[in-house]
N, C-alpha and C positions, 0 to 999 in steps of 0.2 A: 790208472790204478787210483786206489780213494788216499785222500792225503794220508788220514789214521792208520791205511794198512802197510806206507812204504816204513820199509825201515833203514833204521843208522848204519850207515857205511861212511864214516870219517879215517880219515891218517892226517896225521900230524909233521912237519918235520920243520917247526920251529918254536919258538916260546908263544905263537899269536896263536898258531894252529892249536897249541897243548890246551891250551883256556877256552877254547870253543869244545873239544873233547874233554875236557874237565867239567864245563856246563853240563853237560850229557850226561855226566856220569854221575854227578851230587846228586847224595842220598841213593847210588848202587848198596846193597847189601852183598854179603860174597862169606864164605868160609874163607879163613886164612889157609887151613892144612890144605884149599885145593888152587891154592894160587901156586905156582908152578918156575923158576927158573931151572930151563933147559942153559945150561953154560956151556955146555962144546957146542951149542946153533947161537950164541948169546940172545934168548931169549927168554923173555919175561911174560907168563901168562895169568892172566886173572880170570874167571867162568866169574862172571855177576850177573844179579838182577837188577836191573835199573830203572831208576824211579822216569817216567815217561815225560820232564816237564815239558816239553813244547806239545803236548797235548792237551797237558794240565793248564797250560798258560792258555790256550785256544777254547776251554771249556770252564774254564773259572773255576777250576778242580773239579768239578762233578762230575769227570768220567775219569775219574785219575786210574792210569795204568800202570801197571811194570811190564818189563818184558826182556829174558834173558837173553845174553850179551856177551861176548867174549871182547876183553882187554888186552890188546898185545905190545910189547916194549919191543925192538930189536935194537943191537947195537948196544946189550947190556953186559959190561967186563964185572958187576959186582954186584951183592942184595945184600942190606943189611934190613931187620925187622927190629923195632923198640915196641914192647907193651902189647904186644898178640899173644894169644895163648894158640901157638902152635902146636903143642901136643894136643889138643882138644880136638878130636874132629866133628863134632858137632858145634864148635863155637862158631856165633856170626859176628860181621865188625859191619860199620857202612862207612864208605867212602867219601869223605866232603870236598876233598880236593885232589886237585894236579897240579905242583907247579914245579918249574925250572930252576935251577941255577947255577948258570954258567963258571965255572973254572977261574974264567979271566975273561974280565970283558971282551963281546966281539967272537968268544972263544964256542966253537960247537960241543965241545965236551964239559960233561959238566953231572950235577944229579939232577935227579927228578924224584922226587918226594911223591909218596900218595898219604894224605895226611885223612886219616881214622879217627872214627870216634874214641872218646876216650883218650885221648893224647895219643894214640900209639902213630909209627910211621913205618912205610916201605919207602926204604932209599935205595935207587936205580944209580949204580955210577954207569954213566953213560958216555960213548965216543960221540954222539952228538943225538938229538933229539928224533928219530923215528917210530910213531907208536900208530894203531891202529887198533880202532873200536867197531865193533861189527856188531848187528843184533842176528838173534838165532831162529824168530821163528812169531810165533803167535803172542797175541799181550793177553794178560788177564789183569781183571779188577784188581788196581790197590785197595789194600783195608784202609789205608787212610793216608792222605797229602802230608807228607815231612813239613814240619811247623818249625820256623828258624826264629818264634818271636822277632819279626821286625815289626 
């Protein structure tokens, strides 16, 4: 199969794991209204589009892609959202990060942050770190490479 066409199948299930799926997913775009905690399966679902960089890093951005994705948390007891506009369903946010942080040192439970443009956050209180990024299918052209002025 050609490298361009396999796609993303990572899981996570520790704080090294969460930052190689965090890379992935910087600069995903997503609705908030369709991100999703299931709480009686404790799961946490996000549907994004993800910006393609390890294609983009292999092409010097000139073929930059997205291609949508599902984001999944399991082993979620709680969600809290700051600064989304959840009644909006047409609002978009993009994803810059994923990270950890553990309860107490050493400790598997802990949150996980997905930190949003804009200042806003999704806070995951989590029994310990299990998450899974999956892509869904076909990429199409980015209109343009996310510019982080470095």
């Amino acid at each position: 199969m050609d490298a361009d066409r396999q796609l993303a199948k990572l899981v996570a299930l520790d704080d090294e794991d969460l930052a190689i799926v965090s890379a992935h997913v910087q600069d995903a775009v997503f609705r908030p209204a369709q991100a999703k905690w299931f709480a009686p399966e404790h799961r946490f679902v996000v549907p994004l589009n993800r910006f393609v960089w390890e294609k983009a890093a292999r092409t010097a951005g000139r073929e930059a892609e997205r291609r949508g994705a599902v984001l999944n948390f399991d082993r979620v007891t709680a969600v809290k959202a700051t600064g989304l506009p959840l009644g909006d369903p047409d609002a978009v946010t993009v994803l810059l990060a994923i990270t950890f942080h553990p309860a107490a040192e050493g400790a598997p439970e802990g949150t996980i942050q997905l930190h949003l443009g804009g200042g806003a956050r999704i806070r995951l209180t989590v029994e310990c770190v299990e998450a899974r990024l999956g892509d869904l299918g076909a990429a199409w052209r980015a209109r343009r490479t996310p510019d982080h002025g470095a």
